[in-house]
C-alpha positions, 0 to 999 in steps of 0.5 A, a space after each residue: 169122428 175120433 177115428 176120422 182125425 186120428 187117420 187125418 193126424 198121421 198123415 199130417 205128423 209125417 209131412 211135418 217129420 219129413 220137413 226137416 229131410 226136405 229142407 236138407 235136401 233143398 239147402 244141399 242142391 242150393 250149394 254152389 257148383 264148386 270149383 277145382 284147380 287141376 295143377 299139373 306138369 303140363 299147366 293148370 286145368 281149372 273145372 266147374 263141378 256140377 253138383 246140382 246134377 251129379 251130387 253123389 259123384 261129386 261129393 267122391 270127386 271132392 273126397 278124393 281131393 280133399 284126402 289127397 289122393 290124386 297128388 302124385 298120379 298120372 294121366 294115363 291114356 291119352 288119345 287125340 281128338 278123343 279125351 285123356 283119362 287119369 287119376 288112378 295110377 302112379 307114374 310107374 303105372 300102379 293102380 293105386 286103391 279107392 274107396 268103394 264103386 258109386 251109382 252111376 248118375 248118366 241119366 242127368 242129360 249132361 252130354 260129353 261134349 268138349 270140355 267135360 269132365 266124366 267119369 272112367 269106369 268098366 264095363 258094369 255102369 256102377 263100377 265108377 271110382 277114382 278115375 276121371 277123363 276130361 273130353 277133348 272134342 264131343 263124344 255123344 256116343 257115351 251119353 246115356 241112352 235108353 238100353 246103353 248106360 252112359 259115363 257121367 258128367 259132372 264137370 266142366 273145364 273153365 280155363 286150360 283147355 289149351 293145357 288139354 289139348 297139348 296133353 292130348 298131343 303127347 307120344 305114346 306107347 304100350 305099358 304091359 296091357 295099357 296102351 296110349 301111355 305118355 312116353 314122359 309121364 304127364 303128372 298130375 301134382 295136386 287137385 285142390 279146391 279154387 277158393 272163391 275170394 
């Protein structure tokens, strides 16, 4: 009986360990999606961050918001009816240096539909940084599908769409081995956090 209660009790003393874990875990995923102001030369974009289906690439997002990083870059490859992509270099067209790569999180089912916001990344899946690319019409073909890692969503325009669809139209050109540069840079002066009041 002893041995009996003893393996009972182990069992039991891990679920209440795990309890506190649990209820960080839960608390975390209740937060509220925030979100964020992109101000920039060419009007304001205001986006919704999905942190319940993309936490660990929002809490980056919001890390490089919060250090200032994107203040000062540019978006750099611009295609119509297709996305603009920006926040990783400066309006001379320096790369400047982020923190360490994160897991690509894809597999959320948030499609690239119109108005999204996704991350920029190389051909390793987990190669993701700094950058991001706002949709400017619906590209499925980079979801995530079984065999073919997608580009994660973690966001979506609220207002300024219009904004997005004026960047898209800007004339570009090639800068050393980056093509679909603005030929005037399009800057992006600070992303920061809407407060909810």
């Amino acid at each position: 009986m002893k041995r009996l209660l003893h393996h009972l009790a182990l069992p039991l003393l891990a679920a209440v360990l795990a309890l506190p874990a649990a209820a960080a875990a839960a608390a975390e995923s209740s937060l509220p999606n925030p979100q964020v102001v992109i101000e920039t030369t060419q009007g304001n974009i205001t986006v919704r961050l999905f942190r319940d289906k993309a936490p660990a690439t929002v809490e980056n997002f919001l890390q490089y918001v919060e250090d200032g990083f994107y203040d000062g870059t540019i978006f750099h490859r611009v295609i119509p009816n297709f996305m603009i992509q920006g926040g990783g270099f400066t309006p001379d067209m320096t790369e400047k240096p982020t923190r360490e790569p994160i897991p690509n999180e894809s597999r959320n089912r948030l499609h690239n539909v119109r108005g999204t916001l996704a991350m920029a990344r190389t051909s390793d899946p987990d190669s993701a940084t700094a950058q991001f690319f706002i949709n400017q019409r619906t590209n499925l073909r980079l979801d995530w599908m079984p065999g073919q890692p997608g580009y994660t969503v973690f966001g979506e325009v609220t207002d300024g769409m219009n904004v997005v669809d004026f960047i898209a139209t800007a004339p570009v050109q090639q800068v050393g081995g980056h093509a679909d540069v603005p030929v005037e840079p399009i800057i992006i002066k600070t992303i920061r956090r809407k407060s909810l009041l």
